[in-house]
Structure formats: C-alpha cells, structure tokens
N, C-alpha and C positions, 0 to 999 in steps of 0.2 A: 148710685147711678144704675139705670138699667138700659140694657143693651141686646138686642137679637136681630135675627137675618127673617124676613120675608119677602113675597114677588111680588104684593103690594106694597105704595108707599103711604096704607092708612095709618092715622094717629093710631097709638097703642090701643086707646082707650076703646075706639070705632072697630078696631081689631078682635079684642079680646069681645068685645058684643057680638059682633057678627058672628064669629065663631065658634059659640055656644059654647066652649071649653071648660069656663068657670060655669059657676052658677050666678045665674041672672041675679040675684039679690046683692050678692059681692062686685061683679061687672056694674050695678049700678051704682052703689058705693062710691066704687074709684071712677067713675070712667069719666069723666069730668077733668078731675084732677090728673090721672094718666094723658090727657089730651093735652095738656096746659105744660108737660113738661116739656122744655126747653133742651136741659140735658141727655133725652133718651139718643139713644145712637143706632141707628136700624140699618143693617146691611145690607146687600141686596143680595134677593135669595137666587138658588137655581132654578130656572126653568124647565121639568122632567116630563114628558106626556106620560113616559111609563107609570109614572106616580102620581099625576094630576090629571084632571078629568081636563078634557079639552075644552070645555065651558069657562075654563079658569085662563085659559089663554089671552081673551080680551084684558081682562084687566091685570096681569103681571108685569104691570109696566115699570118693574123694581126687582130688575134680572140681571144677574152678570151674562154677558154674552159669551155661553159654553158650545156656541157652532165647532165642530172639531174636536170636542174635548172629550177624551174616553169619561167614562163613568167614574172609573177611578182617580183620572184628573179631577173630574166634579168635585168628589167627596173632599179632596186634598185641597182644595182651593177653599171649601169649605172649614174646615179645619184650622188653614192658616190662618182666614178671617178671624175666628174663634180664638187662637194664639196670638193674635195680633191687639184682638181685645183686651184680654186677662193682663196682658205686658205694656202695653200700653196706659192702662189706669191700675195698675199693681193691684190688681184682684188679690186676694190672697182670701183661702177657703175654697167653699163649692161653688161650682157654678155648672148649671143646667142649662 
C-alpha cells in the first residue's frame, strides 16, 4: 500500500509526472498503473506561503484548514497524520 500527504488531490501517477522528481523514463513506467490504484491513501497536505510559491495557491485544493495554527501545530498535525498511518495498516520497517 502506499500512502502520502499533498495539497493537490492529483492521481499519484499525474503527481510524480508533474513533479519531475523521478526520472521521466520510471514516471512513465508506472504512472499508469500508479493512477489506477484504488488502495493509495493521500492526505491532505498543509498549506505554507512560507514554503510555497503563491502560484501554488490556486490549486491546493487538498489542505487541512491550518488558519490559526502555529507552525508548530502544523508540523504535529502533520506528524500525527503520518502515526496514524504506520498504526493504522501496521507498517512495520521504513517509512519515508
């Protein structure tokens, strides 16, 4: 199973493309099949101008509402997500 937090709500597969992260030869590989999974679990990520270029504000429409929430609230809401995960489907090993 795989599982992670963004502020969009793209299919993985549309994700890892856009993104340039992998290498385009691998992103085309999977992203088909990334797109098609049923199982993935996507969280919704935080909303930061400090860290996001404001360009990115239109489409983050996959945000926890963090109005009022210190920075350090942020990361801990974040966090728990991520603990909530691992315990939830009994991860057991790494997880990045």
């Amino acid at each position: 199973e795989i599982g992670g937090g963004d502020i969009r709500s793209t299919p993985l597969g549309d994700a890892l493309y856009e993104s340039h992260v992998l290498e385009y030869d691998l992103v085309r590989q999977v992203r088909d099949e990334m797109n098609a999974m049923t199982d993935t679990v996507m969280m919704k990520g935080m909303y930061n101008a400090s860290f996001l270029g404001e360009s990115q504000y239109d489409t983050a429409t996959h945000i926890v509402e963090s109005t009022g929430m210190t920075f350090r609230e942020q990361v801990e809401y974040l966090r728990n997500d991520i603990r909530e995960f691992i315990k939830s489907r009994k991860v057991t090993g790494h997880t990045t």
